[in-house]
N, C-alpha and C positions, 0 to 999 in steps of 0.2 A: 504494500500500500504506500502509495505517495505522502512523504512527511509533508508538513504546511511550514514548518520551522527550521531553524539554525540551531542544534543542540550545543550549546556551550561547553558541557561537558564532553570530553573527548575520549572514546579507547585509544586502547594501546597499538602502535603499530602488529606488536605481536595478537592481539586480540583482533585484528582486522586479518593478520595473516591467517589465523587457526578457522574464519568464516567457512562453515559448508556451504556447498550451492552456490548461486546465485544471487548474488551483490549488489546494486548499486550505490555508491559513495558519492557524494555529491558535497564540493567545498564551495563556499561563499559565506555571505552575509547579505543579513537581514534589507541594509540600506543601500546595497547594490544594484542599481539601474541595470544592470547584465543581467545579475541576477534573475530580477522580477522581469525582466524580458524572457528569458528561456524558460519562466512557468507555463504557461499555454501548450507550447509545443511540448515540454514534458509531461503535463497532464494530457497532451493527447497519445500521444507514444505508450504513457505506464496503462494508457486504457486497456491497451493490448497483451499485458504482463501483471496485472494486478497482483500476484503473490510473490514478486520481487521484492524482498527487502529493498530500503529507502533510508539509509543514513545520511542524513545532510546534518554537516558539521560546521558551525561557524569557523574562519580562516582567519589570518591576520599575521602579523609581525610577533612570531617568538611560539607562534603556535606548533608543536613539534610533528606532530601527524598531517599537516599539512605540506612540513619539508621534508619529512622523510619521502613524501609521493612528490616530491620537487613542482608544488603547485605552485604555478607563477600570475595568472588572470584567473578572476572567477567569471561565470562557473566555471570550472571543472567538474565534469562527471566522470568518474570511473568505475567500468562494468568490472567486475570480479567472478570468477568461478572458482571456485574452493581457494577464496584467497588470496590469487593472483592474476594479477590486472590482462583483462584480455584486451579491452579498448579502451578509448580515452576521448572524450571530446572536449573542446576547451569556448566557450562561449556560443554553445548551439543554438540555432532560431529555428532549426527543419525538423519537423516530427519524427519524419522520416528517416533523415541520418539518424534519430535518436532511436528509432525503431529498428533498423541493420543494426548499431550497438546492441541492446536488446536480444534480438537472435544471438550472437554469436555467444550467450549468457545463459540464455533461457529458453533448452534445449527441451 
């Protein structure tokens, strides 16, 4: 299910690594213009994958699990399958490219 929010609290990289299945991680923040622009087109893509987990992690300067995945722009989404990042999008507007991420996840 699609989060609505920025979870401040953060896991552990190792607790991201140990995730079964199908992933998605999602860095930004709450008052990002990128951000709230790639809702829509995310909300239409997770229509299609509704029992994808949906980690959205607030980002920022000092935040560690955001450098260990070397996130530079938000958003960042990254698709995961048992753990380890199979794609990456970095400021998505297309459902669609959001939807091929998707497949190669949520098999």
């Amino acid at each position: 299910m699609m989060s609505k929010t920025y979870a401040v609290a953060q896991p552990t990289r190792a607790d991201i690594d140990a995730l079964p299945g199908a992933t998605l991680l999602e860095f930004g923040t709450g008052w990002c213009g990128h951000c709230r622009a790639t809702d829509a087109p995310l909300a239409a893509a997770f229509a299609h994958h509704p029992d994808v987990p949906h980690l959205r992690v607030e980002d920022g300067s000092g935040r560690l699990l955001g450098r260990s995945f070397r996130v530079k722009l938000w958003p960042t989404l990254i698709f995961l399958k048992d753990g380890q990042e199979v794609a990456r999008l970095v400021r998505p507007l297309d459902s669609g490219e959001i939807g091929q991420a998707f497949a190669l996840i949520d098999i």
